[in-house]
C-alpha positions in Angstrom: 46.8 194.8 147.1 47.2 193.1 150.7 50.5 192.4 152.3 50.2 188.4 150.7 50.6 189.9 147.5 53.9 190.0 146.5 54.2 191.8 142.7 56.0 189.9 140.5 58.8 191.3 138.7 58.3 193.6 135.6 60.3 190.7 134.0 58.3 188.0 134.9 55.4 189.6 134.1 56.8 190.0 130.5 57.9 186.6 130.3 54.8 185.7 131.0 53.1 187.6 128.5 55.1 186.3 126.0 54.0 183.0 126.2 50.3 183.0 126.7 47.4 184.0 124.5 44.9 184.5 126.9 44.5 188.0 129.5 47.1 188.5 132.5 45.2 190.2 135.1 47.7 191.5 137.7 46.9 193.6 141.6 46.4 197.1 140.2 44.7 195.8 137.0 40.8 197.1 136.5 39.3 193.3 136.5 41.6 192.6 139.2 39.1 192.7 141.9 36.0 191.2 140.0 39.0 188.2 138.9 40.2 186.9 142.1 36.5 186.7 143.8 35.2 182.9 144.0 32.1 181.6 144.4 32.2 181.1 148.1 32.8 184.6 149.8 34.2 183.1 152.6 37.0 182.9 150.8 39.2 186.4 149.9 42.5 185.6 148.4 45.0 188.1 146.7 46.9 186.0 144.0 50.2 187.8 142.4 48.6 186.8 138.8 45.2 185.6 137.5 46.1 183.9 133.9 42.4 183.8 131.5 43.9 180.8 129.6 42.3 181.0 126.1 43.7 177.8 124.9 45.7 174.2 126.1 49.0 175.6 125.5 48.2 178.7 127.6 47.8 176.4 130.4 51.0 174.2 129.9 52.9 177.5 129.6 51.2 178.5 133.3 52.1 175.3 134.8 55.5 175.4 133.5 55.9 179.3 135.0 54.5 178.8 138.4 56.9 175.3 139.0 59.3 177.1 137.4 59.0 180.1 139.6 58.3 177.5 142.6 55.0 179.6 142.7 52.1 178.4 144.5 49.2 177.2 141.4 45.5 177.5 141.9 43.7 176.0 139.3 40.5 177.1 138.0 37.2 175.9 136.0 34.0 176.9 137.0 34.6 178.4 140.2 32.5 176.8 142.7 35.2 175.3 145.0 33.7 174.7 147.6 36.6 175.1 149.7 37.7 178.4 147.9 40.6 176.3 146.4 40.3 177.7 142.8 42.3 180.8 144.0 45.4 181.2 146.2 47.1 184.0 148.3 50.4 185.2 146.2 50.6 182.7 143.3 49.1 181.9 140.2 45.6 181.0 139.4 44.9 179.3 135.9 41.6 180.3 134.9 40.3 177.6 132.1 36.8 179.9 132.2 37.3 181.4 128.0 38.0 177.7 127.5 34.4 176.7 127.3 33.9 174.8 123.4 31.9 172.2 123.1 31.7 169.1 120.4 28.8 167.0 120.4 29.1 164.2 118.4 25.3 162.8 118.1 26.1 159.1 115.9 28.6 158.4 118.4 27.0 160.3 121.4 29.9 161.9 122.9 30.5 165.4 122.9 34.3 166.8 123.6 34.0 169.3 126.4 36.9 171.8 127.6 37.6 172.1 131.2 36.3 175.9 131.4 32.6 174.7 130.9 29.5 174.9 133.1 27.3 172.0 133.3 24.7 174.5 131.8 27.1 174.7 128.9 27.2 170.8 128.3 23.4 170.7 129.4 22.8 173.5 126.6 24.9 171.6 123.7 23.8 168.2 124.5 20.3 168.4 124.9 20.3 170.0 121.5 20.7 166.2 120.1 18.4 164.6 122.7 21.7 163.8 125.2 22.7 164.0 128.1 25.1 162.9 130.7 25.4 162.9 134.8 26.7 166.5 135.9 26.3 168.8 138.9 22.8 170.4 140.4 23.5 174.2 140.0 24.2 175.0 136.4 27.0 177.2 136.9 29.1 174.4 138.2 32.0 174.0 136.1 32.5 170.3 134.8 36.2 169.8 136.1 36.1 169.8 139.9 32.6 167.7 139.8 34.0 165.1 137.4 37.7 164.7 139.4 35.9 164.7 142.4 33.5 162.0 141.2 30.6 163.6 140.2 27.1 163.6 141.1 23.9 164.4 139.9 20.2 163.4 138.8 21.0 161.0 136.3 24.0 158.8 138.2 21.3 155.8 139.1 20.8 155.8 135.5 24.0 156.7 134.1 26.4 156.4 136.9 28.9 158.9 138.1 30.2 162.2 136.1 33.5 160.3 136.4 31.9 157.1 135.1 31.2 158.7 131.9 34.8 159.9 131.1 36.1 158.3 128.1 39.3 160.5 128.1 40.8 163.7 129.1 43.4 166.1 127.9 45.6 166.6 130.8 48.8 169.1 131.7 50.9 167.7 134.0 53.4 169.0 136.7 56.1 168.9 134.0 54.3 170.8 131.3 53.6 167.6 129.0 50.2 167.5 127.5 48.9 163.7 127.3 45.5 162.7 126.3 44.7 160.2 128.9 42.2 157.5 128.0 42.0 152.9 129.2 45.2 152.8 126.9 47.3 155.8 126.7 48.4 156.6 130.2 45.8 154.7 132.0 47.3 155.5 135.6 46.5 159.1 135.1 43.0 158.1 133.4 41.8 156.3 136.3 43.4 159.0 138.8 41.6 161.7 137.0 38.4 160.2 137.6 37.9 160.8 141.3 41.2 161.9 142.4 40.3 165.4 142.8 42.7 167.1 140.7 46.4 165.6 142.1 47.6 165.0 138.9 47.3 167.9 136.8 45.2 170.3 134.9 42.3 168.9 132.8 41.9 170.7 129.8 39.0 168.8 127.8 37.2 165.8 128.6 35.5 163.4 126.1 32.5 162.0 127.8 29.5 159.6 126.9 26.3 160.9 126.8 23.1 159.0 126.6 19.5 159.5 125.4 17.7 162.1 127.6 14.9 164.3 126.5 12.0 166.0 128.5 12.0 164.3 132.0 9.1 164.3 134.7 10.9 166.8 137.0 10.9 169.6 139.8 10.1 169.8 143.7 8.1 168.3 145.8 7.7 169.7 149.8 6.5 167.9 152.8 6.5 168.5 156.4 9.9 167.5 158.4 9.4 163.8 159.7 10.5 160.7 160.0 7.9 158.8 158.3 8.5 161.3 154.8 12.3 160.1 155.4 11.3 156.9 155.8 9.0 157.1 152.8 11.5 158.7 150.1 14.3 155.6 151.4 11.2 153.2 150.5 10.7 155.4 147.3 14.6 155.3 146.3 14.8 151.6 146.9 11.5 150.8 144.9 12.5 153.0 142.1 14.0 151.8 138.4 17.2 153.7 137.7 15.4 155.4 135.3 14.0 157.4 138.7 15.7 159.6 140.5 15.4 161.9 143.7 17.7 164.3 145.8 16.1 164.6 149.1 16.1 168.1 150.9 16.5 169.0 154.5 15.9 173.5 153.9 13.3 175.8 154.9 10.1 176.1 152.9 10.8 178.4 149.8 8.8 181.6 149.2 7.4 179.9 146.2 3.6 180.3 144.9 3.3 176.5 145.0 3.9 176.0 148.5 1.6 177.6 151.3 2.7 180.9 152.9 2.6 179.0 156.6 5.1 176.9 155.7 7.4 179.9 154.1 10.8 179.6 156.5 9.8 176.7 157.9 11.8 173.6 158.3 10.7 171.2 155.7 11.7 168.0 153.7 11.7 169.0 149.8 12.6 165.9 147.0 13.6 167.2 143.3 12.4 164.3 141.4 13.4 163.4 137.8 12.0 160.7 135.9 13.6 160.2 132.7 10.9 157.5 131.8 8.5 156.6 129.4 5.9 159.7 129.4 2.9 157.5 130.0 4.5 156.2 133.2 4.1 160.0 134.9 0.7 159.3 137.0 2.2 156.3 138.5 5.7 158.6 139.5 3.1 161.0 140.5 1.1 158.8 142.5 4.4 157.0 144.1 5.7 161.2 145.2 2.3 161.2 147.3 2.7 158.2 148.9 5.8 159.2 150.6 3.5 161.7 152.7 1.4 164.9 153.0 2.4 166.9 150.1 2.3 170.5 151.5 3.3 171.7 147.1 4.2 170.5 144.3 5.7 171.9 141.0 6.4 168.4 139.2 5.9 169.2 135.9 7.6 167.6 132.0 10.4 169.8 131.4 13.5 169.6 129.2 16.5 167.9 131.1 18.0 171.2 131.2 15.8 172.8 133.1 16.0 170.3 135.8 19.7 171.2 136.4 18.4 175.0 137.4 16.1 174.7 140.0 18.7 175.2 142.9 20.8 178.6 140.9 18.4 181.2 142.2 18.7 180.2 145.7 22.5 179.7 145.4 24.3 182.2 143.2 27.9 183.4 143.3 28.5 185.4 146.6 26.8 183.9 149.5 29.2 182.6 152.2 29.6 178.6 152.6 30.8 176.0 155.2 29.9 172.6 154.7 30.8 168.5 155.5 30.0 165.4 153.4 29.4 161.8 154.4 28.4 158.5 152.9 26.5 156.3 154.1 25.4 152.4 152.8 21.5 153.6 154.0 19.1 156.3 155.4 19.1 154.1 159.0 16.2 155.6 161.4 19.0 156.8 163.7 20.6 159.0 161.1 16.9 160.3 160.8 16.7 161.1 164.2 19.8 163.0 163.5 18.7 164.7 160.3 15.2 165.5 162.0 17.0 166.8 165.0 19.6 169.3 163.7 17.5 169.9 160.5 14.8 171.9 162.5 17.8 173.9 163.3 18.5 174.4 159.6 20.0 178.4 159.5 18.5 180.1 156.4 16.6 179.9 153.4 19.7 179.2 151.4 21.0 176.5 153.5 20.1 172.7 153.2 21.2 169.2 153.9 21.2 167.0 150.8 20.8 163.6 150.1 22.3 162.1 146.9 21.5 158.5 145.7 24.1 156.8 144.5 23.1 153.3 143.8 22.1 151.8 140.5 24.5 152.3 138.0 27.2 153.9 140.5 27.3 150.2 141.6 28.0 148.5 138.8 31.4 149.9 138.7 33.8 148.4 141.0 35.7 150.3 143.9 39.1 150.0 142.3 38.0 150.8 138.6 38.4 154.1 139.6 39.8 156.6 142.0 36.0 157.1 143.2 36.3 154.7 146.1 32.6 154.8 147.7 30.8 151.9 145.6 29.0 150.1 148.4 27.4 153.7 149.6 24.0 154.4 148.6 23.7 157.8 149.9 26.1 160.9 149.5 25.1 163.8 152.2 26.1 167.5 152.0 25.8 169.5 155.1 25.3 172.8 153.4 24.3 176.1 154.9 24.6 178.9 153.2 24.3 182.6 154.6 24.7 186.0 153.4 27.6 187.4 156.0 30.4 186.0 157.2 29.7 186.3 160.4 26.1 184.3 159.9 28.0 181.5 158.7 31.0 181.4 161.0 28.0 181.3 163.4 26.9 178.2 161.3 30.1 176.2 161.0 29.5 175.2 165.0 26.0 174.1 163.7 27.4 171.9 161.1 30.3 170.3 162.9 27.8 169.4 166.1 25.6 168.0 163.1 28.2 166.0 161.2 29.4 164.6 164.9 26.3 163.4 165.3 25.9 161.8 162.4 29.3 160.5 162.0 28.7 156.8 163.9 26.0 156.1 161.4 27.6 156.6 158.0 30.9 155.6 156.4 34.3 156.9 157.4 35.0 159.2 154.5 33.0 161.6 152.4 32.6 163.1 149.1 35.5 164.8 148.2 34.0 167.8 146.7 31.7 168.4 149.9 35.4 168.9 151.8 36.4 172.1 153.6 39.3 173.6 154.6 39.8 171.9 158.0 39.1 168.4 156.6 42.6 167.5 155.9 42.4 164.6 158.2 39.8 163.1 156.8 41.9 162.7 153.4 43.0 159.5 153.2 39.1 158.0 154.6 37.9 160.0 151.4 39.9 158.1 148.8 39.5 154.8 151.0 41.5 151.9 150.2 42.7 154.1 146.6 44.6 156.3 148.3 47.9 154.3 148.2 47.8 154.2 144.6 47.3 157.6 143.9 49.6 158.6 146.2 51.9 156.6 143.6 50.6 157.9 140.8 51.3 161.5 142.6 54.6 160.4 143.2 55.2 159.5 139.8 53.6 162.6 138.0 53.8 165.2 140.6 56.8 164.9 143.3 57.1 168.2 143.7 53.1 168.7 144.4 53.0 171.5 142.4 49.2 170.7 142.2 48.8 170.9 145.9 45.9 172.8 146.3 43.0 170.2 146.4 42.3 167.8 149.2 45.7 167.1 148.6 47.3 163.8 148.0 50.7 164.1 149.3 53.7 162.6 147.3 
């Protein structure tokens, strides 16, 4: 217990107790400790209460006790913040991680998913049936900050956005009503949830679409750092059928058997490919991955979908310490390489990476006022990501990143992704939701006046 932890009254406590199912984990309890960590260690909050919600109307009765308590709410699904905002110093955090079922309805291919699930849990169920939709690059991602935030991944040229494939969601709001939100019933809140980052309330379940997706053409490719590879994979991107798909990587060469020992901890450009193609189409993929330059290894192998949503968790596990900024941009311009090329050599650890997300294809077919996701003319999302093992290494960082993003800043869009935000990118709110931001501060205003759902990249009422 710190000095931000207030206890809670004995009473409170028991009024609490009373009216959820699910474990109360309180300073002093055994899990305490293990409960209040998050993924990012930078982040080390005390809250007075952790609440293990083991069903919906666990998590209306928490929403009703911390606005009735005028408590300070951290909400909680699979943990990885990247901001640390799934806990809070002195308030409540509802944790939705017991709430992790899954329905998979294979005629109508959908599959019902509760907000407590990993994208390894929806990868797991769906794939099952031959499905799949667009969710996050490490597995242990939970589905409801990726999809509020927007929600990108390796199938989005094909499939568009997360977000895009949200049919409805069971949502708490900040005056304990539970609506299923869906184009008819509520459709403010439907199209705020999807790309709002979590303003208007606590998403339970989402029903999304899923879509045929077997055994892809997948894994990592490495070449040197240079501007002719960068130049090859925006050629590559730009050639490609939806049904292609490539996150390009900025990192220092892996210790892996496929890539030569001189190039282990140096800086190079990686691409994890997925092709979700005919099979017979492979050696052409294959033959288009060399063409964008020297390959130095490759591990591009048929896989199960699944699999391809794994190959970043050992190198990025709960516990390592994160700082990080997000940009858009309408193309890879050969000034931004200069940039990339520049301040990637300077890339600080093995863990640590710029990414490059394409977002084109079927992300553009949806209009920029369809949904809260405002970005629909960018065809590139960037993550300035390092990742370290100490504090201190990545407060040493964070000066690293903010020269980089400075840098980079008069060659993309304004804004950037929502979920590649840190703490000290308040100001940069409003240029993240774009031209939507009016209207969901109305929708805020309308649902949420008392922002009781404040801890986001939050959308004042």
């Amino acid at each position: 217990m710190t000095a931000l932890t207030t206890p809670l009254e004995d009473a409170l406590l028991e009024r609490l107790r009373g009216a959820v199912r699910g474990d109360i984990i309180e300073p002093g309890h055994p899990a305490y400790d293990e409960a209040r960590q998050v993924y990012n260690a930078m982040y080390d909050k005390h809250p007075a209460v952790i609440v293990r919600a083991a069903d919906a109307e666990d998590a209306i009765a928490v929403v009703d006790f911390a606005r009735e308590q005028d408590l300070l709410l951290a909400v909680r699904g699979g943990n990885h913040s990247f901001s640390g905002l799934g806990s809070c110093d002195g308030g409540v955090v509802l944790d939705l991680g017991r709430m992790r079922g899954i329905r998979v309805d294979p005629e109508a291919r959908t599959a019902l998913v509760q907000g407590g699930c990993t994208w390894a849990d929806v990868n797991h169920a769906a794939h099952a049936f031959g499905l799949a939709t667009t969710g996050g690059v490490v597995s242990s991602t939970g589905v409801g900050g990726l999809t509020t935030g927007g929600g990108m991944g390796h199938l989005a040229r094909r499939c568009g956005l997360a977000c895009d494939n949200v049919l409805a969601a069971d949502l708490v709001t900040a005056d304990g009503r539970f609506l299923t939100c869906d184009e008819e019933r509520h459709p403010d809140l439907f199209w705020a949830v999807r790309g709002g980052g979590g303003n208007v309330g606590v998403v339970t379940a989402f029903t999304y679409r899923l879509h045929p997706v077997g055994d892809v053409l997948g894994g990592p490719v490495f070449y040197p750092l240079d501007a002719d590879v960068m130049r090859g994979y925006r050629e590559l991107i730009a050639g490609s059928d939806e049904n292609f798909s490539a996150l390009l990587v900025i990192t220092l060469g892996p210790p892996v058997p496929f890539l030569p020992e001189r190039w282990h901890g140096r800086p190079v450009c990686g691409l994890v490919v997925c092709w979700t193609g005919p099979p017979e189409d492979d050696r052409r993929i294959r033959a288009r991955l060399e063409d964008v330059g020297p390959v130095l290894g490759s591990a591009v192998d048929r896989v199960p979908y699944p699999v391809i949503n794994t190959l970043f968790d050992e190198m990025l596990p709960a516990g390592l310490h994160h700082y990080g900024k997000g940009h858009f941009s309408r193309d890879l311009s050969d000034p931004a390489i200069d940039v990339h090329l520049s301040y990637g050599a300077m890339t600080p650890s093995l863990q640590s990476a710029t990414v490059f997300f394409p977002i084109d294809g079927a992300c553009h077919r949806i209009g920029p006022e369809e949904t809260a996701f405002a970005y629909r003319d960018a065809a590139f999302s960037t993550a300035l990501s390092p990742a370290l093992t100490t504090r201190a290494a990545c407060e040493s960082a964070a000066g690293w990143v903010r020269a980089y993003s400075a840098a980079l800043a008069p060659h993309c869009l304004r804004g950037g992704y929502v979920n590649f935000m840190d703490h000290d990118d308040d100001s940069r709110v409003r240029a993240n939701y774009r031209q939507n931001y009016d209207h969901l501060a109305e929708i805020k205003r309308r649902h949420d006046p008392g922002n009781l759902f404040r801890l986001n990249h939050n959308i004042a009422p």
